[in-house]
C-alpha positions in Angstrom: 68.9 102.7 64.2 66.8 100.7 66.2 63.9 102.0 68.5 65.0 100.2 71.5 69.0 101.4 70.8 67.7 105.6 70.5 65.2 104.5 73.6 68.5 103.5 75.7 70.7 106.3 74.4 69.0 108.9 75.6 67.7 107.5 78.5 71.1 107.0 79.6 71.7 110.9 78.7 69.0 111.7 81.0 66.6 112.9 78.6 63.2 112.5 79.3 61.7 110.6 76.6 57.6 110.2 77.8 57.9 113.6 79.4 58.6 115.0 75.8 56.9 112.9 73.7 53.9 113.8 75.8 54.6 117.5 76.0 55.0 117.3 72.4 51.3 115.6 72.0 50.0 118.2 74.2 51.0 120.9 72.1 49.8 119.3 68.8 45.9 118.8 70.3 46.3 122.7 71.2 46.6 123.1 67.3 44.2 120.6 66.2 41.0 118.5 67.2 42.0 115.1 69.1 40.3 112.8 66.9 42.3 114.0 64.5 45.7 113.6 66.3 44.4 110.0 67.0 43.4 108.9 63.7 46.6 110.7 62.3 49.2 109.7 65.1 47.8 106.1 65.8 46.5 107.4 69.1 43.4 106.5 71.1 40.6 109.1 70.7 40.1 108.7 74.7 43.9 109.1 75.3 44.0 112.5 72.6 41.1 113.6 74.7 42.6 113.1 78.2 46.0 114.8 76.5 43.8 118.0 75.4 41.8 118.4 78.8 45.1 117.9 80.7 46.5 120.9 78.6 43.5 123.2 79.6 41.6 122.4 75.9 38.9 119.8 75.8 37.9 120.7 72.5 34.4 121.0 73.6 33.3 124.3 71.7 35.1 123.2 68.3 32.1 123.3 66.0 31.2 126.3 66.7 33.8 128.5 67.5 38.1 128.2 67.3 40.2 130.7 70.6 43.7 131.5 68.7 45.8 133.9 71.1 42.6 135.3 73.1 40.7 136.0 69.9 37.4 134.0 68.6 37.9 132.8 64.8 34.7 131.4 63.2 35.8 127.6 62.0 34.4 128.2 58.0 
């Protein structure tokens, strides 16, 4: 199936396609550092890192510690 045919028949559903995909990359730079998402995803780093402060995590602290559900994990 083509990109622009699945683009078409969901818009047409009313499915909001940027709104999830976007949602989705949110979620994933929760999980993970934003460089990474880039590199991985084919992303800019500047556009990972605008989707990780816009979901409350700029990543800033990662070297030295990791938050997972309120808690502080040590990264090694």
């Amino acid at each position: 199936m083509a990109t622009a045919t699945l683009h078409k028949g969901l818009w047409d559903s009313g499915i909001p396609i940027r709104r999830g995909r976007n949602s989705a990359l949110r979620d994933l730079v929760l999980e993970m550092p934003p460089a990474l998402v880039a590199k991985a995803l084919g992303y800019s780093p500047l556009a990972t890192d605008l989707h990780a402060a816009q979901a409350g995590r700029p990543w800033t602290g990662y070297a030295s510690v990791r938050r997972y559900h309120g808690k502080q994990l040590p990264i090694f």
